[in-house]
N, C-alpha and C positions, 0 to 999 in steps of 0.2 A: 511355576516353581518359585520364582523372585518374588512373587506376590507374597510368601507366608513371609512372618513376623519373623521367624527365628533363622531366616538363612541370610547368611550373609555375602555368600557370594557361588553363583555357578560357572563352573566353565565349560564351555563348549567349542570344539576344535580351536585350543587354544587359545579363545579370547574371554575375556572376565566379564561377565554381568553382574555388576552389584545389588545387592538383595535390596526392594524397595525399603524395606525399613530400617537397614544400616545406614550406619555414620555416612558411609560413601554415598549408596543411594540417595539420601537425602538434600544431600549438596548436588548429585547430580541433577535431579529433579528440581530444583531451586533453581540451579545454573539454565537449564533447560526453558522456563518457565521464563527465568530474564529474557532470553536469547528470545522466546515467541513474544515478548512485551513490545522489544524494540524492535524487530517486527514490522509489525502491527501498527506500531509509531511511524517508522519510515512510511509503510505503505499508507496510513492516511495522511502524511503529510504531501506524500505525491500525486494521491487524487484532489486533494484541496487543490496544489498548484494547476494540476491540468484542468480545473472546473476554474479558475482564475482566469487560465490566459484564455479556455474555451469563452469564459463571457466576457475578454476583455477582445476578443478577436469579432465577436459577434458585435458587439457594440460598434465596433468600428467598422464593420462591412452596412450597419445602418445608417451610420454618418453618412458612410461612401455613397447609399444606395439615394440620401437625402439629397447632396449636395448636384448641384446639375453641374453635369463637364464643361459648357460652355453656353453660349448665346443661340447658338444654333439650335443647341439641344431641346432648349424651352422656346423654340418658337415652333421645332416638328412636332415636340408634346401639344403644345396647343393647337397644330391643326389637329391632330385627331380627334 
């Protein structure tokens, strides 16, 4: 029913739905469409960071895995 051109607003059990192609509708749908932009924004800016610190955590567990603990260490590697 909000769908046709010529209505402007229905209500049902007392709440108002503005007709998609009223003045109101149109702003709401506009507002609505920001609101999913940024979003959208926030949530790829959260997967970029979690894909940062994921390879910046893995970089460092390679160092870790590089470096030998001690003296001891590299002399039981090299018996086996």
């Amino acid at each position: 029913m909000i769908e046709q051109e010529r209505c402007e607003e229905v209500t049902i059990e007392q709440k108002a739905y503005p007709g998609k192609h009223s003045e109101k509708g149109k702003e709401e749908a506009k507002k609505t469409e920001e609101d999913i932009m940024q979003k959208a924004k926030k949530q790829k800016e959260k997967m970029e960071e979690r894909k940062k610190k994921q390879e910046k955590e893995k970089k460092e567990k390679k160092l870790k895995d590089k470096k030998p603990t001690s003296k001891k260490n590299i002399k039981d590697k090299s018996e086996l």
